[in-house]
C-alpha positions as CSV (number, residue, x, y, z in Angstrom):
1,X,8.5,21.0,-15.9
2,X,7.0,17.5,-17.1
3,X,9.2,16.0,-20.2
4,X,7.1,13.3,-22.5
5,X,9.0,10.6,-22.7
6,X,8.0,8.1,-25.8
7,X,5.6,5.4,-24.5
8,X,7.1,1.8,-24.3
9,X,6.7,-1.3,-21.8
10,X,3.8,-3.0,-20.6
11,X,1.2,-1.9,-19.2
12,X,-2.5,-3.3,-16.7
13,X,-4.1,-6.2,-18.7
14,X,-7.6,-4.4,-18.3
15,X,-6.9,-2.2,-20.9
16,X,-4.6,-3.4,-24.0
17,X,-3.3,-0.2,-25.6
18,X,-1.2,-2.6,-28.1
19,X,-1.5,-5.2,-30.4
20,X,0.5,-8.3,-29.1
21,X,1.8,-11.5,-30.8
22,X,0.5,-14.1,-29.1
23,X,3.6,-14.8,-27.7
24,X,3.8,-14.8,-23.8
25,X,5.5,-17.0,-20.9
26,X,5.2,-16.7,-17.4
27,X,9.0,-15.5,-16.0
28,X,10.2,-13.2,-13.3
29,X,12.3,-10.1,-12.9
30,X,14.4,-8.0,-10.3
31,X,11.9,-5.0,-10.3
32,X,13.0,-1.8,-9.0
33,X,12.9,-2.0,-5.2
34,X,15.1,-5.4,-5.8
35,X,12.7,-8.1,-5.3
36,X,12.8,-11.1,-7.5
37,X,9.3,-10.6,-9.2
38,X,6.9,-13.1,-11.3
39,X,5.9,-11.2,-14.3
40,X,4.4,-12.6,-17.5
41,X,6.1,-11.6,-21.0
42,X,4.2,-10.2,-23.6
43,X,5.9,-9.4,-26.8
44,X,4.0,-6.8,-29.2
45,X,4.4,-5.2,-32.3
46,X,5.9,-2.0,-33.3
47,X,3.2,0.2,-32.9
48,X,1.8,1.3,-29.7
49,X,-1.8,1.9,-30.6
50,X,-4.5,4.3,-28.6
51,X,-7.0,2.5,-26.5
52,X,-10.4,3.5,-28.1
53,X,-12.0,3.5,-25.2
54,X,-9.5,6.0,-23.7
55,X,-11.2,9.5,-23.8
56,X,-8.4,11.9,-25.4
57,X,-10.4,15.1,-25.1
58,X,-9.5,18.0,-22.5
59,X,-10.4,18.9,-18.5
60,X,-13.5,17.3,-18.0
61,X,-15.3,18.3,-14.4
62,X,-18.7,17.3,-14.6
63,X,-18.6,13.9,-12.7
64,X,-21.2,11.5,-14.3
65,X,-20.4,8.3,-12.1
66,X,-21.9,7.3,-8.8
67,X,-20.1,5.8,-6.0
68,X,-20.2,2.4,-6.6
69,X,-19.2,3.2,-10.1
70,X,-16.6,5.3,-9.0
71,X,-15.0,2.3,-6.9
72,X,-15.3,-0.2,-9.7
73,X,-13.3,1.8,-12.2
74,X,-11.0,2.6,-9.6
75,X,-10.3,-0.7,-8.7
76,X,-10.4,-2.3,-12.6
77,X,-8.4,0.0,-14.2
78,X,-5.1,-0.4,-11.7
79,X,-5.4,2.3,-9.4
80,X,-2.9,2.3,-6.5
81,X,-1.1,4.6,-3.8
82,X,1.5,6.3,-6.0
83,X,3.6,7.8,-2.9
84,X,5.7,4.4,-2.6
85,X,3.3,2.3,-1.1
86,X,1.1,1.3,-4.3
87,X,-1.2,-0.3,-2.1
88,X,-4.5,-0.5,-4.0
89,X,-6.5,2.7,-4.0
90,X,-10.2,1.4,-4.0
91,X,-9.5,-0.6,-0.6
92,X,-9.0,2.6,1.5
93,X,-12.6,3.9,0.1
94,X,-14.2,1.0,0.7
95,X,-15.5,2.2,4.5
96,X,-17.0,-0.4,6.7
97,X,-20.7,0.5,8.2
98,X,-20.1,2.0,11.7
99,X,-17.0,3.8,10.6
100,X,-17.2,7.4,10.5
101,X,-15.1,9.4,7.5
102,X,-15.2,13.2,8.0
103,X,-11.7,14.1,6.1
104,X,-9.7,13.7,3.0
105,X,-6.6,14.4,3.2
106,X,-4.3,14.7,0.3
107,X,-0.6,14.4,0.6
108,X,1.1,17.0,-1.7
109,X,4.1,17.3,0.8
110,X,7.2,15.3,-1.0
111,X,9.6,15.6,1.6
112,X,12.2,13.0,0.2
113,X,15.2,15.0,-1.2
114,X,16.1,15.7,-4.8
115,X,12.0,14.2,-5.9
116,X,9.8,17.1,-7.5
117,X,7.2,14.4,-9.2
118,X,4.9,15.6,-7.1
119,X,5.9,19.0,-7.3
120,X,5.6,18.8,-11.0
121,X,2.1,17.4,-11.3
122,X,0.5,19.5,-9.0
123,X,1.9,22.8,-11.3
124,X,1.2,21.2,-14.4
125,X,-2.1,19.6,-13.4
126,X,-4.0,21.7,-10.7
127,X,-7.5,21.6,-12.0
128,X,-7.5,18.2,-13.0
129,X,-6.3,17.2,-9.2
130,X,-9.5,18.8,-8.1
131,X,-11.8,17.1,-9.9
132,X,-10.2,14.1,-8.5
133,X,-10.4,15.7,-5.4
134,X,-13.7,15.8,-5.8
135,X,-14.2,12.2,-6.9
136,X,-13.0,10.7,-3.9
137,X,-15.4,12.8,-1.6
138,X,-18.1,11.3,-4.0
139,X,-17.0,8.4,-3.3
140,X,-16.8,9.0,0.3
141,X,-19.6,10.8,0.7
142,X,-17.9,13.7,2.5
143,X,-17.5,17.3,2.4
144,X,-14.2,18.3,3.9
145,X,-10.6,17.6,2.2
146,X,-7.2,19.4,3.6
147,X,-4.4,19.6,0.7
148,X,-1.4,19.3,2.8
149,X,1.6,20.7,0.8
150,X,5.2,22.1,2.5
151,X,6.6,25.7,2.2
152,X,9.3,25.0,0.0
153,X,6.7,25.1,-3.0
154,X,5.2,28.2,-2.8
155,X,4.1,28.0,-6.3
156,X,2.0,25.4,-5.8
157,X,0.6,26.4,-2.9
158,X,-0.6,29.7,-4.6
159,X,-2.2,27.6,-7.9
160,X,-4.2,25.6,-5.5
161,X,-5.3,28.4,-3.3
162,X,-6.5,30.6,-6.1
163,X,-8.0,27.0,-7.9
164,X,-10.4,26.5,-4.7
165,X,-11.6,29.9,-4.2
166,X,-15.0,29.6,-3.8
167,X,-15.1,25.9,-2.6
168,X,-15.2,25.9,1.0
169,X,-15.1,22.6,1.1
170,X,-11.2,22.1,-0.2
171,X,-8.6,24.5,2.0
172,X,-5.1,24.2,1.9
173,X,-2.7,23.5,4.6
174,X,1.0,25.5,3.9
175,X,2.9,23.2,5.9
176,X,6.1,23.9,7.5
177,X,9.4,21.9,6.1
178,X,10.1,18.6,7.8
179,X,10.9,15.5,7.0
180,X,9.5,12.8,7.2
181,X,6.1,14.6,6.5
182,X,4.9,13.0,3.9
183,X,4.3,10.1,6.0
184,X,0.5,9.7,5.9
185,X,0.5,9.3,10.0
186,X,2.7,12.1,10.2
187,X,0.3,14.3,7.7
188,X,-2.5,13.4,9.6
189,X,-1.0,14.7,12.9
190,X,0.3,18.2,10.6
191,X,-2.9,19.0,9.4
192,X,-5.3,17.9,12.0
193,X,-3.3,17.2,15.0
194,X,-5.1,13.5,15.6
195,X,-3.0,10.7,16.2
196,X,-3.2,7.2,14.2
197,X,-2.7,4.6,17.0
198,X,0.0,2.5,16.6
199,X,-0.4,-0.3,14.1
200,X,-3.6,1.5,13.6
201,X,-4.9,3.0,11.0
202,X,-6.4,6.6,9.3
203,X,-9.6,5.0,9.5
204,X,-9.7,4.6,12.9
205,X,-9.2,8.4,13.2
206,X,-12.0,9.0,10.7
207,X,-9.2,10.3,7.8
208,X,-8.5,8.8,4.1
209,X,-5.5,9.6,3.1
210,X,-4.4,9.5,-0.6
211,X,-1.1,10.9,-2.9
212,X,-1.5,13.9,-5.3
213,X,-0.3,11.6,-7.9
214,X,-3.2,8.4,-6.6
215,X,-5.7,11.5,-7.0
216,X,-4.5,12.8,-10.7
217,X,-4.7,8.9,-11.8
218,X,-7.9,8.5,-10.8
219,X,-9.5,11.4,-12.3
220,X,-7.6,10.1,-15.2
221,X,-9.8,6.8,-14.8
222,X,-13.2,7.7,-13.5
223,X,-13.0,11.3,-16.3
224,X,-11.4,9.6,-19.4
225,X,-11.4,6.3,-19.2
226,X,-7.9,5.8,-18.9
227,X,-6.0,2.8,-16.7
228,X,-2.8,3.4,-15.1
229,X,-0.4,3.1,-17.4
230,X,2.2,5.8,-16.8
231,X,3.1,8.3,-14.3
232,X,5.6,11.0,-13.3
233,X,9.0,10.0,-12.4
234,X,11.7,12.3,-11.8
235,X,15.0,11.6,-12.9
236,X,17.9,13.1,-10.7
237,X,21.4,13.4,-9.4
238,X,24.4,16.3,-9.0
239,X,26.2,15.3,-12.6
240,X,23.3,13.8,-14.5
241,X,23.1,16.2,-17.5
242,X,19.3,16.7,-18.0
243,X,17.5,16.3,-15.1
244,X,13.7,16.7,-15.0
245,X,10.2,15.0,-14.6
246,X,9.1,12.3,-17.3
247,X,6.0,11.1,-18.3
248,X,6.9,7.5,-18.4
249,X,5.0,4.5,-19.2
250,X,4.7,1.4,-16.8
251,X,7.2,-1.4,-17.2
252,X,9.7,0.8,-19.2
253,X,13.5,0.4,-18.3
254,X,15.2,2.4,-16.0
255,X,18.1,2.2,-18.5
256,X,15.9,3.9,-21.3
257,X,14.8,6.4,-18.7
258,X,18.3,7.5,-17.7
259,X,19.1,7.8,-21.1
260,X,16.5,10.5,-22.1
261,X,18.0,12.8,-18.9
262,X,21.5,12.5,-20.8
263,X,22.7,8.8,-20.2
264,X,24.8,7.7,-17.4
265,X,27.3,9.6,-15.6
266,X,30.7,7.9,-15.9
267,X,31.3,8.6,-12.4
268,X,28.3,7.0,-11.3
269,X,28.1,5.1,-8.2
270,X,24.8,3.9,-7.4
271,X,21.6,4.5,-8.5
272,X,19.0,4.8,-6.5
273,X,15.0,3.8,-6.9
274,X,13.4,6.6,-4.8
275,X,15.5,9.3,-3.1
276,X,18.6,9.1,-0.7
277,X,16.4,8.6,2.7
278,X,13.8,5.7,1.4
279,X,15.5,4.6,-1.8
280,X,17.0,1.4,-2.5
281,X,20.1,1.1,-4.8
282,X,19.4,-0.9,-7.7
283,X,21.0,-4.3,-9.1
284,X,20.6,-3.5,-12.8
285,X,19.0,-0.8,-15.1
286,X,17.0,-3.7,-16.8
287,X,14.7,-3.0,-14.0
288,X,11.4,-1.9,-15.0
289,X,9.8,1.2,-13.6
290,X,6.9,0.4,-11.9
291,X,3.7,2.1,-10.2
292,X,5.5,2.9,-6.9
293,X,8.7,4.7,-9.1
294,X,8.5,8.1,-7.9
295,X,12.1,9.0,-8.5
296,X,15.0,7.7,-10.0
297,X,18.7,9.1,-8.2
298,X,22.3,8.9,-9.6
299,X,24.7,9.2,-7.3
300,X,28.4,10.0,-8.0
301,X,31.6,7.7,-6.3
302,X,32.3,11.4,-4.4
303,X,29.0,10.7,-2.6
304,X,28.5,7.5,-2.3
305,X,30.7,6.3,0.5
306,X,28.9,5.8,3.7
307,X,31.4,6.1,6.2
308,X,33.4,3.2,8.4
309,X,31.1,1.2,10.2
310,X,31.8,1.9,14.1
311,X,30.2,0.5,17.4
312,X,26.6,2.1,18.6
313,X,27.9,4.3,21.3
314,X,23.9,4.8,23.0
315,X,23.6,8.4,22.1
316,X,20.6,8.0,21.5
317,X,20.1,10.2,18.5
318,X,18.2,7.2,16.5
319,X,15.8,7.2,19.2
320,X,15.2,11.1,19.2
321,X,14.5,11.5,15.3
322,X,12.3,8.1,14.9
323,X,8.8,9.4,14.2
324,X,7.3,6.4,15.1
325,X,8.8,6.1,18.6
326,X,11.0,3.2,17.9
327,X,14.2,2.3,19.3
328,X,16.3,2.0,16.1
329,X,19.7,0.6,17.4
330,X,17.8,-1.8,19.3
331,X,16.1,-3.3,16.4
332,X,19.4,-3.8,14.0
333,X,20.8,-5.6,17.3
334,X,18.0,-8.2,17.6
335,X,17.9,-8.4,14.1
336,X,21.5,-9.4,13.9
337,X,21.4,-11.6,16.4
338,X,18.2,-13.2,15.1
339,X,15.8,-12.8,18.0
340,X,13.0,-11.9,15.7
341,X,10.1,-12.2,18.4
342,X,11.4,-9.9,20.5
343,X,12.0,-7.2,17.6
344,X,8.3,-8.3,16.2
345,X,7.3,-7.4,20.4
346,X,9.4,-3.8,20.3
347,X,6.7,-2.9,17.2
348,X,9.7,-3.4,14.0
349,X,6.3,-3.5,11.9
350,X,5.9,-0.1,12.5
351,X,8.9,1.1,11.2
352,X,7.7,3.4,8.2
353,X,11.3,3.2,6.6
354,X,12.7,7.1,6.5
355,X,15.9,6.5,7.4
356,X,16.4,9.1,9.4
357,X,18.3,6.9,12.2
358,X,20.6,5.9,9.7
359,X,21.2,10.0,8.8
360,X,21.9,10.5,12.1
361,X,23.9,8.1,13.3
362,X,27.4,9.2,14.3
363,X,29.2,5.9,13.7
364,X,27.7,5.1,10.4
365,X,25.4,2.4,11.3
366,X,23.3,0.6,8.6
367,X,20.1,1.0,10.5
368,X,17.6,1.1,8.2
369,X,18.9,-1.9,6.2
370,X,19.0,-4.0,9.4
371,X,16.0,-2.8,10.8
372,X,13.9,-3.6,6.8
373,X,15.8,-7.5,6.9
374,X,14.1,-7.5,10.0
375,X,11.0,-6.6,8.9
376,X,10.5,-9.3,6.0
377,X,12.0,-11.9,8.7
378,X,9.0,-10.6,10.8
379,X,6.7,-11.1,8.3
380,X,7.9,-14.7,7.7
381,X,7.3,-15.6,11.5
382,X,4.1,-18.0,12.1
383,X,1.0,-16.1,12.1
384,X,0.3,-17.6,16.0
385,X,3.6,-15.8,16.8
């Protein structure tokens, strides 16, 4: 079930949906994946105010924009990958001559614990997600797309089967439960069996690749007019009192988000932006929920401890689960001695961040944090490196 939640926060300057002050300085912010942001501060009145140019009315499925059009809006009214990666949604349509797109793919698997964003939006919103659907092969001149969604939502499965009846261009793929699916690599090699080449990309395999919830925001934009401005965020945990899905508008606090699912638990521990495999704890509730805030997870002190830290004992269990053939353990150790080139030349870019080396590891290892410090070293290295 999606819960309203009363629409606060800022919001994409393309679009002002309320009447500010005047009043604004450039400052910065710990945002929700605990990165010490620049932001500018814009203080507004009382009233949050409807857009006129937003179009309020119901479905709409006649699509009256061409492709360029199509990729304009996208790109001016915010648009970005809402699976985690919020990397800007018009830049993966935007297909070079030479290179040939025959699929879309869209990734309705969710296979991080405890989220049902997704889950949620695909019930609530079916039809709109295929006109969407149906926007991006527009825009990409194709006529194939694969809905890739796992098992363990039957329900949905069954709305968008009997949605697409009749469209042979739109089937979709009932995908058996495993994690991490939802990786867009991973999907690719689910629904099609092709393989992205390392460091490669879904291009190169002639696939675009986008997130129910990228989809549902741009029908949002190119149908009614509308910027990104909100989206669903599920708010979770075994003793928060009202859990559920929240519409929630961009740049709200997490604090005023946990507080609509029944406030803090007293015996919380952590809480978590994202879910227990990919999410990172975060270092206050005055962080703002953002575009990439799928999930927000409480965890209580009886699950929080992770265990004594013990010496790697080469099982090699890391190695086993890592879906991007990676040697985990390896990683953390160059990373904590700072050899940085030679993680950079075992592929520590490639590292998509499920943490399922850490879950397995039997001596409680902190692979995944290791392995991400090594990544934004990595990224730091001289571009000649």
């Amino acid at each position: 079930m999606l819960k309203t939640f009363p629409l606060g926060g800022v919001h994409p300057p393309e679009k002002k949906l309320t009447k500010d002050t005047g009043i604004k300085r450039a400052d910065s912010i710990i945002d929700a994946s605990g990165y010490k942001t620049p932001c500018v501060v814009i203080r507004t009145d009382a009233e949050v105010t409807a857009n006129d140019d937003i179009d309020t009315s119901e479905l709409k499925t006649t699509i009256t924009l061409n492709k360029d059009d199509i990729l304009k809006r996208i790109e001016e009214y915010g648009i970005v990958g809402l699976g985690g990666a919020t990397f800007p949604a018009q830049v993966k349509l935007k297909v070079s001559p030479g290179t040939k797109i025959d699929t879309l793919v869209i990734n309705g698997v969710e296979c991080e614990p405890y989220l049902t964003a997704d889950h949620a939006l695909m019930m609530a919103k079916t039809e709109e997600i295929l006109v969407g659907i149906r926007i991006l092969m527009e825009a990409l001149e194709i006529n194939r797309t694969i809905i890739g969604i796992e098992n363990n939502k039957k329900d949905a499965i069954a709305k968008f089967v009997k949605a697409t009846k009749g469209d042979d261009r739109i089937q979709v793929a009932a995908l058996k439960v495993k994690y991490p699916q939802g990786g867009e690599k991973q999907l690719i090699k689910a629904v099609l069996n092709r393989e992205v080449p390392k460091g490669g990309l879904p291009l190169q395999v002639g696939v675009v690749v986008h997130n129910v919830g990228t989809v549902y925001a741009i029908y949002e934009a190119v149908q009614h007019n509308k910027p990104l401005i909100e989206r669903v965020v599920t708010v979770t945990g075994d003793e928060v009192k009202e859990p559920g899905n929240f519409w929630v508008r961009i740049g709200t606090s997490v604090k005023e988000l946990i507080d609509q699912a029944g406030g803090l638990p007293e015996n919380t521990r952590k809480v978590v932006n994202g879910g227990p495999m990919m999410g990172k704890a975060l270092k206050s509730l005055d962080a703002p929920v953002t575009k990439g805030t799928s999930g927000i997870l409480i965890i209580p002190e009886s699950l929080a401890d992770r265990g004594e830290v013990k010496n790697c004992i080469r099982c090699g269990e890391c190695v086993y689960v890592c879906p991007m053939g990676l040697e985990p353990y390896l990683l953390m150790n160059l990373t904590e001695k700072n050899l940085i080139e030679k993680a950079k030349k075992e592929d520590i870019s490639t590292c998509i961040e499920c943490g399922s080396c850490s879950y397995v590891c039997p001596s409680n290892r902190p692979l995944l944090d290791f392995i991400r410090y090594g990544k934004a070293l990595e990224r730091k290295l001289p571009k000649n490196n």
